[in-house]
C-alpha positions in Angstrom: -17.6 -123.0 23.9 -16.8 -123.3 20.1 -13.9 -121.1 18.7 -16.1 -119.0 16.5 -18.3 -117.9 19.8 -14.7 -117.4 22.0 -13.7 -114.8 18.9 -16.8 -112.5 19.1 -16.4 -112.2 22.7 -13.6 -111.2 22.6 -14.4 -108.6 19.9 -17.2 -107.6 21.9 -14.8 -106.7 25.0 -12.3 -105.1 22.9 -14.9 -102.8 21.2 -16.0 -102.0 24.7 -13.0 -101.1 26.3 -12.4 -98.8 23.0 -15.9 -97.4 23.3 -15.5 -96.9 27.2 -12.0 -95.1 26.1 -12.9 -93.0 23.5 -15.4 -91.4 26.2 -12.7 -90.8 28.7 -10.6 -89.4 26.2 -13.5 -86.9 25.3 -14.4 -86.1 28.6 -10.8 -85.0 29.3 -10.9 -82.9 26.0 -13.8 -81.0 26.9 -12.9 -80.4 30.4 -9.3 -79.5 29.1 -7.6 -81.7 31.7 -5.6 -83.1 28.6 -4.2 -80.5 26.5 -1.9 -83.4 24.8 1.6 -82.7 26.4 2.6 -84.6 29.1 3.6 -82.4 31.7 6.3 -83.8 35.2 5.0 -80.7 37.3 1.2 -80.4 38.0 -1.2 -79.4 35.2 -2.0 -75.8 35.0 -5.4 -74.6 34.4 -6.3 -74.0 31.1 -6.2 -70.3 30.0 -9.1 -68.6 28.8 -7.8 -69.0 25.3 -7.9 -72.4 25.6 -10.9 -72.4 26.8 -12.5 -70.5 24.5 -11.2 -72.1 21.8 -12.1 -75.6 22.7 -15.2 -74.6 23.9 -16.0 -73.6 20.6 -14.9 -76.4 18.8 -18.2 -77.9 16.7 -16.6 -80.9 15.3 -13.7 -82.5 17.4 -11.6 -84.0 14.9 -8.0 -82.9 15.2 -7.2 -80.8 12.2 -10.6 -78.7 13.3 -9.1 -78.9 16.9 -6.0 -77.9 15.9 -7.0 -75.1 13.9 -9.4 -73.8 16.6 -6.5 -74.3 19.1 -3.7 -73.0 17.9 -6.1 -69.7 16.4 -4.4 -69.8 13.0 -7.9 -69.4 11.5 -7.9 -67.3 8.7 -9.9 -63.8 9.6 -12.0 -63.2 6.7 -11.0 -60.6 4.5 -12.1 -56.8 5.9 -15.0 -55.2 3.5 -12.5 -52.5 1.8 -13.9 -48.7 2.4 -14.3 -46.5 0.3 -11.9 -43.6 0.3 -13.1 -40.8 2.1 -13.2 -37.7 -0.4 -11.1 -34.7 0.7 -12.3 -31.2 0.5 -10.6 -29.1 -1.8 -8.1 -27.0 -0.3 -9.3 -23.3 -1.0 -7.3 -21.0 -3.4 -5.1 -18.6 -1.8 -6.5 -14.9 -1.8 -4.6 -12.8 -4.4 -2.5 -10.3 -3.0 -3.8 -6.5 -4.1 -1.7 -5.2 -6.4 -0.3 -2.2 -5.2 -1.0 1.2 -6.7 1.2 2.8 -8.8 3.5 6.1 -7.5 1.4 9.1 -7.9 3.6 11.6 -10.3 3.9 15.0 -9.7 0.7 16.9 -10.0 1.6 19.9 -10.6 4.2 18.9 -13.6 3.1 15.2 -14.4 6.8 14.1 -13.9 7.2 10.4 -12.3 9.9 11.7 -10.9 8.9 10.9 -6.9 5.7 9.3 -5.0 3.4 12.1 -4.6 0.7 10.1 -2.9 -1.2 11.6 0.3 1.4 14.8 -0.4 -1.0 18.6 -0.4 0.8 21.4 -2.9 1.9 24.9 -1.1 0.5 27.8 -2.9 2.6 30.8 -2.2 2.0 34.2 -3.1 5.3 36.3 -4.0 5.7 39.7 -4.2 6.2 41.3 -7.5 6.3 45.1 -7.7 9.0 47.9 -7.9 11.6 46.8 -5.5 10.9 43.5 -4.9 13.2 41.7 -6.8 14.9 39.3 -7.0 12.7 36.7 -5.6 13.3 33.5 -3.3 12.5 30.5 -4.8 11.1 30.7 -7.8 13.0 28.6 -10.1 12.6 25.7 -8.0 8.6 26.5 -7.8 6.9 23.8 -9.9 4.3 26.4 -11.9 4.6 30.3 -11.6 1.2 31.6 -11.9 1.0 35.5 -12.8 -1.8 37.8 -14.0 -3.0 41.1 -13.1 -5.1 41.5 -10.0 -5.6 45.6 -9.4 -5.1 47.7 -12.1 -2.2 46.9 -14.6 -0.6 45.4 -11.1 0.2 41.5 -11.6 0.6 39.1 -8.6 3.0 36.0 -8.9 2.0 32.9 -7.1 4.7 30.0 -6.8 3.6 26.8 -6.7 5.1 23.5 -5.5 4.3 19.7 -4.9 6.6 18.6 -2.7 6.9 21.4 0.1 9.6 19.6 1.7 11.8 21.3 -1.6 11.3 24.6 0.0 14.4 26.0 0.9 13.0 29.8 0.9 10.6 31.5 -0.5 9.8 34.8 -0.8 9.3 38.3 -0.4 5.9 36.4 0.5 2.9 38.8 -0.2 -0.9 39.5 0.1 -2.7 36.5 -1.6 -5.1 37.6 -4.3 -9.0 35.9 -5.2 -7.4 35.3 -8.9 -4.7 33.5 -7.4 -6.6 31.6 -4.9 -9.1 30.0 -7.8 -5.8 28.5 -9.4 -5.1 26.9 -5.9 -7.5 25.7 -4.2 -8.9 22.9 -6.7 -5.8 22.0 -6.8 -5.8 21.3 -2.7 -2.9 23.1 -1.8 -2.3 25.3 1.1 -2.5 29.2 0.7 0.7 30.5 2.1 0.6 34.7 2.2 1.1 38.0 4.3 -2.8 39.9 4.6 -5.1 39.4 1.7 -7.9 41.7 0.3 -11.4 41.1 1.1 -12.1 39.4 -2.0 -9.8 36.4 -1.0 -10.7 36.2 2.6 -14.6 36.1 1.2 -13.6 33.1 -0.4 -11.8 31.4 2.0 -14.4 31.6 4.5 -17.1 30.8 2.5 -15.5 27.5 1.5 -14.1 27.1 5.1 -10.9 26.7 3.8 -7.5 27.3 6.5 -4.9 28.9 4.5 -1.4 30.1 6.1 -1.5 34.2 6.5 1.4 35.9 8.4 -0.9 38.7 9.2 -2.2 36.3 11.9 0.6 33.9 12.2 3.7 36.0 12.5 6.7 34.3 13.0 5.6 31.0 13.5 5.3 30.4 9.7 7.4 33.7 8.7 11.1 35.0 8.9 12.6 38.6 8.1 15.7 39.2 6.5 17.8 41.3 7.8 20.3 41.9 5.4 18.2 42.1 2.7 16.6 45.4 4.1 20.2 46.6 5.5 20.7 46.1 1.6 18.4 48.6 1.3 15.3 46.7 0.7 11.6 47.9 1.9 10.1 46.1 5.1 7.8 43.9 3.1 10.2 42.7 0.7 11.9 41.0 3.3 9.7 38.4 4.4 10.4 34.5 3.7 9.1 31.2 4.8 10.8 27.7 4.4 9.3 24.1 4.5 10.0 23.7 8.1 8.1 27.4 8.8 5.3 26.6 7.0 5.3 22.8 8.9 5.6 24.9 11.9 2.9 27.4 11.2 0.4 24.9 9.9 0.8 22.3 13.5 -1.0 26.1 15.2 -3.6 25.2 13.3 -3.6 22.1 13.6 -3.4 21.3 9.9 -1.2 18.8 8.0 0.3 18.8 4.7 -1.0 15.0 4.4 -4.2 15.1 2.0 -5.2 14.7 -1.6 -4.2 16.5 -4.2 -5.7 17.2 -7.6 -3.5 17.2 -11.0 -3.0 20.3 -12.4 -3.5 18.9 -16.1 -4.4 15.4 -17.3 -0.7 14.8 -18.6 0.3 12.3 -20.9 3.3 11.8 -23.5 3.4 13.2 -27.3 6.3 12.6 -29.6 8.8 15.4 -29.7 8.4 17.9 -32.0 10.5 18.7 -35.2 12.9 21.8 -35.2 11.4 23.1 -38.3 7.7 22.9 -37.5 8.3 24.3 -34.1 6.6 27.6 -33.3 6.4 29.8 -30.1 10.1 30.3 -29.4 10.1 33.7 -28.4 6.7 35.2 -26.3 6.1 38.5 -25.0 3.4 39.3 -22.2 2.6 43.0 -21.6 0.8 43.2 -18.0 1.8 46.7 -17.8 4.4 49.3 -19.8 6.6 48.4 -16.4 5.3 44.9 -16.2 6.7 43.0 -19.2 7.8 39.2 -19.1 9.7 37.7 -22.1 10.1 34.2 -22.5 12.9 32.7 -24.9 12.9 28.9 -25.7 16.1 27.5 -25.3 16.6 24.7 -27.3 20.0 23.5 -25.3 18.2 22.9 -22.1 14.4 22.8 -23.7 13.1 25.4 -21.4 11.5 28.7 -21.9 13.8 30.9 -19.8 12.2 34.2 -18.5 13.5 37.4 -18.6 12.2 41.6 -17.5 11.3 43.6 -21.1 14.7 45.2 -20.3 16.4 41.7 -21.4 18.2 41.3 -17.9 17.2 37.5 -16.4 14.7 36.9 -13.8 16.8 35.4 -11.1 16.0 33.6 -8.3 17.5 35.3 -4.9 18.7 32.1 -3.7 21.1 30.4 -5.9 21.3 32.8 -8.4 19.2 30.5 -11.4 17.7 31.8 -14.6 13.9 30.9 -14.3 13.1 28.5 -16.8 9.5 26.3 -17.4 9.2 23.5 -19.8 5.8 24.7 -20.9 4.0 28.4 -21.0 0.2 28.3 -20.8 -1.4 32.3 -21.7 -5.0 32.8 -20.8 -6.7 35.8 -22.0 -9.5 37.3 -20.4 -11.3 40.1 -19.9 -10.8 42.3 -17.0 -12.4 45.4 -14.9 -13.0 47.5 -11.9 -14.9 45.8 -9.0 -15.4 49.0 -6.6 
């Protein structure tokens, strides 16, 4: 055989062999009996990994191998969501604003909270031998005109009942008195009435407070004033917690409305010299004469008799006084 022919047979074989190899060698790959390491112990089974990872192997080179293999293929990139839009927190509710103190509405004076507070009307007594009275120079308005005759009633009025220490002699209420009142929503505190004001109480339904009925749940009699000499029915007094008392029989509260006397508001003081009205006289009667001096120390009207003596109040001894004086004239007449 020449040389050249011994040469490409032997070219032939090795090409086999390397043809016969390179099969074994993928054979092992795909089954994963070789995992390239050489191992002294027995060959574990291939994990799932593996297996998964060669079994999806498309080209068999060994960078795509190894890639696959080892899983350091890159994950593609995640689509980026949009960001979700968050609903607008709601705006807080606004707090009400609370309302103002009511002031005094019998005076105007914002000088407590008079809110949900009822006024007590009550009726003094204010003939011959009645004075002096209880409680009228701490009475927000004193309301006096003639009812009977040339006879004038006194009504004391006050906002805050609570400020009752005593208040009295207490006598029969009076219609004229009871119209000043009762828009005002304030409770009718008397002894007896005369068949004009009980007519108008029960037509409007309206409870007032009579110790003709009531006695001494609302009433209390002073016994030293008559041992002083006094008459029966000048003796007769209430007091906040007697009128509390009286009204829980009825089962009436002093919690309510009320209704301003006046629609009050504020004015610049007024000059010395342009000031007029110092000094008023009001005849009810030729025994029934009020006189009212302004006082320009404490800038109140202090009341006095027509004799010039002071009307005193019974309980501490006070000068009545009153920032303002109202005089309404009308007409008057027999009824019966």
């Amino acid at each position: 055989m020449s040389e050249l022919r011994k040469k490409a047979m032997t070219r032939l074989a090795i090409c086999a062999v390397a043809l016969v190899a390179s099969i074994i060698f993928s054979v092992l790959l795909l089954t994963g009996t070789f995992d390239g390491k050489t191992d002294s112990g027995d060959a574990a089974p291939a994990t799932s990994d593996t297996t998964s990872a060669a079994a999806g192997v498309n080209d068999p080179t060994a960078d795509s191998f190894t890639a696959e293999a080892t899983g350091d293929t890159a994950e593609p990139p995640a689509e980026e969501q949009p960001a979700e839009e968050q609903p607008a927190e709601p705006e807080p509710t606004p707090e009400p604003t609370p309302a103002p103190p009511a002031a005094n509405p019998l005076t105007g004076a914002a000088d407590a909270d008079y809110t949900g507070k009822r006024p007590v009307a009550v009726t003094l007594r204010n003939m011959t031998g009645s004075t002096p009275q209880w409680g009228i120079a701490s009475a927000d308005v004193l309301v006096e005109g003639v009812t009977e005759g040339t006879t004038a009633s006194l009504m004391a009025l006050y906002a805050n009942p609570d400020s009752i220490a005593k208040a009295g002699p207490v006598g029969p209420a009076r219609d004229l008195l009871l119209q000043v009142a009762l828009p005002l929503n304030a409770v009718p505190v008397h002894i007896d009435k005369n068949i004009y004001a009980s007519n108008l109480l029960n037509t409007l339904a309206y409870q007032d407070l009579d110790g003709y009925h009531i006695g001494k749940t609302a009433f209390a009699f002073d016994q030293d004033r008559q041992n002083a000499g006094y008459a029966e029915e000048n003796c007769w007094y209430t007091t906040a917690e007697l009128i509390n008392s009286g009204l829980a029989s009825y089962g009436v509260s002093l919690n309510g409305d009320n209704t301003p006397l006046f629609q009050f508001g504020e004015r610049p003081a007024v000059d010395p010299a342009d000031r007029s009205g110092m000094n008023l006289t009001i005849t009810f009667s030729p025994d029934d004469i009020d006189c009212l001096n302004y006082d320009t120390g404490t800038g109140l009207y202090a009341l006095s008799n027509g004799d010039g003596s002071p009307v005193q109040d019974a309980d501490n001894g006070q000068q009545a006084g009153f920032t303002n004086v109202f005089v309404f004239y009308a007409s008057s007449g027999i009824k019966d």
